[in-house]
N, C-alpha and C positions, 0 to 999 in steps of 0.2 A: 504494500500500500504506500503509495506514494503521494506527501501533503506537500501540494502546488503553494508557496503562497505569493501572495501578489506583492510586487516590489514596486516602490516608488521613485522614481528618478528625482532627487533632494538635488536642487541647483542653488547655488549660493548665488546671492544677487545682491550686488552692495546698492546701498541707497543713493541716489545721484539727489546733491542739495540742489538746489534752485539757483536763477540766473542771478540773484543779490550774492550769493555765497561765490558763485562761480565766478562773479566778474570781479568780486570782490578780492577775491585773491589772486587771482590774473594781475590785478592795480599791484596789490600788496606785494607778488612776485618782484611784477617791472620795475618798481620802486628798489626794492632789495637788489637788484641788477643793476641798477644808477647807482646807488650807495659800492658797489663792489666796480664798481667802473672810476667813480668818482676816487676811491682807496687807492686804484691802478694810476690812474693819472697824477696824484699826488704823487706816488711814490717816484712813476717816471719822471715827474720834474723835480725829483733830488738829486738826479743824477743826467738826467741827460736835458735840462731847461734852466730855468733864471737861478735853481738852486730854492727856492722859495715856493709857497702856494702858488695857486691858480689868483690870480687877479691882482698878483704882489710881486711887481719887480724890482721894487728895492725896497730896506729897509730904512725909510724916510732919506732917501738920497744915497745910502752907502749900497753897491751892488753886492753880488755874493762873491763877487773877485777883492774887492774892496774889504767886507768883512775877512776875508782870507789874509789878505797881507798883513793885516793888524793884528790878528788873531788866529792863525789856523784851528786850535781846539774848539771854537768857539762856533767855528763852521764844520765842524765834524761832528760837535753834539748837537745842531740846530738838524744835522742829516740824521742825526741818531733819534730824536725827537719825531723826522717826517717820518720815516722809515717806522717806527713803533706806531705812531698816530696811523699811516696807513695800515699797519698790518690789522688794525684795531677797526678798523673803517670796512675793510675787504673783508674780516669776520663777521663782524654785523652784519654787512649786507648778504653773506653765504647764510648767517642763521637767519635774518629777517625770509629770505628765496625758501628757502626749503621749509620753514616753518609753514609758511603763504600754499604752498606749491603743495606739500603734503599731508599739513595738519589742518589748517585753515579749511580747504578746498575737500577735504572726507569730513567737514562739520565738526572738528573738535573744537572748543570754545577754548582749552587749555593751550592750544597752541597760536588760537589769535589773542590770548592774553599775552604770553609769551612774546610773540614778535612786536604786539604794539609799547610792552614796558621796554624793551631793549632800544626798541625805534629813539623811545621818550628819553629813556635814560640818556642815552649816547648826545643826540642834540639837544634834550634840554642842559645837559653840562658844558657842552661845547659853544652853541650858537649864544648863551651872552656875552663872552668876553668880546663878540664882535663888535659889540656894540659902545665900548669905552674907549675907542680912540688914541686907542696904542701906538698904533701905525696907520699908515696911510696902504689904502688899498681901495681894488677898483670892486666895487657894492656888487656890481651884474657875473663879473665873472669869477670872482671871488666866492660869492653866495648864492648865486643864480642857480646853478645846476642843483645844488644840495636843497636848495627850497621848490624848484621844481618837483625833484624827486620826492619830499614830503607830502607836498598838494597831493601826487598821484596816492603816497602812501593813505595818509590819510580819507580821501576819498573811497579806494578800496576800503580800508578796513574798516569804513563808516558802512557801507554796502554791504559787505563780509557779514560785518556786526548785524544788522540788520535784518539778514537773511536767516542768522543761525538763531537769532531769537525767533522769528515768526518761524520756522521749522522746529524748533524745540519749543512750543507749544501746545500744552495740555489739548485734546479735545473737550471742548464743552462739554460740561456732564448734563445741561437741559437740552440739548440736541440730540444727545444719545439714548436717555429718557423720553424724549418726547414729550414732556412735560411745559 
C-alpha cells in the first residue's frame, strides 16, 4: 500500500517595498556615491592639484609650494590630515551606498537609521567650521558638490522614510471587522 501525499511547491517571494522606498534609496545610494566621489577627489588633489581642497587655492595668499619652503612638515601633515579626512569621507559614503542599496531598499528601518545618523554625524561636525572665516575659499566649489549631494540624500531618505512607514503599517482592525 502505497500513501501518495500531495506536495506543495513553497516559493519564497520577498516583499518588493513601494516606489517611496525604492526611489528613496536609489537618492540615498547616489548620494552615498557623491560622498565616495567627493573622498576620491579630495584625496587626488593632495597629491596630484593645488595641494588643498576643492574651491581652495591658497591658503589666504601662500600657495602649497609657498607653505612648503617655509615649512615642509607643515605641508606633509596638512597631506596627512586630507588623506585621513578623505579616507573618512570614501567610508561614509561606501557605508551611506550599501546601507541605501541593501538595507534601506528590502525595508529595514535599522538601516535607514543607520545611514541617515552617519550622513548627520559626518556633516553636521564638518560643515560648521565653514562657516567662521578661517580662510578664504571659493563657496560653489568648495561646498557645492557636498551640499548637492545632501539635497539628493536627504530627499531620498525623506521618500525612503516615508515609504517604510506607510508599508509598516498596522491594518485597520474596523476594516477587518467590519465594524
Amino acid at each position: 500500500m502505497s500513501v501518495d501525499k500531495a506536495t506543495v511547491d513553497h516559493h519564497e517571494t520577498e516583499y518588493e517595498y513601494g516606489r517611496g522606498v525604492r526611489t528613496g534609496s536609489l537618492l540615498m545610494a547616489l548620494a552615498g556615491v557623491a560622498f565616495i566621489g567627493y573622498g576620491v577627489v579630495f584625496l587626488a588633489r593632495t597629491f596630484f592639484g593645488t595641494g588643498f581642497e576643492l574651491g581652495v587655492a591658497t591658503l589666504n595668499g601662500i600657495t602649497h609650494a609657498d607653505l612648503n619652503a617655509i615649512d615642509p612638515a607643515i605641508v606633509h601633515y596638512i597631506n596627512h590630515l586630507h588623506v585621513a579626512t578623505a579616507a573618512f569621507i570614501i567610508a561614509t559614503g561606501i557605508a551611506v551606498t550599501a546601507l541605501a542599496w541593501y538595507g534601506v531598499r528590502s525595508g529595514q528601518l535599522w538601516a535607514w537609521t543607520t545611514a541617515v545618523v552617519a550622513a548627520v554625524v559626518g556633516l553636521g561636525i564638518a560643515l560648521p567650521m565653514h562657516y567662521m572665516d578661517l580662510f578664504t575659499h571659493n563657496w560653489v566649489t568648495h561646498l557645492g558638490p557636498i551640499y548637492l549631494a545632501t539635497i539628493v540624500f536627504v530627499v531620498g531618505a525623506g521618500l525612503a522614510y516615508q515609504g517604510l512607514q506607510s508599508e509598516h503599517q498596522p491594518a485597520d482592525p474596523d476594516e477587518n471587522t467590519g465594524a
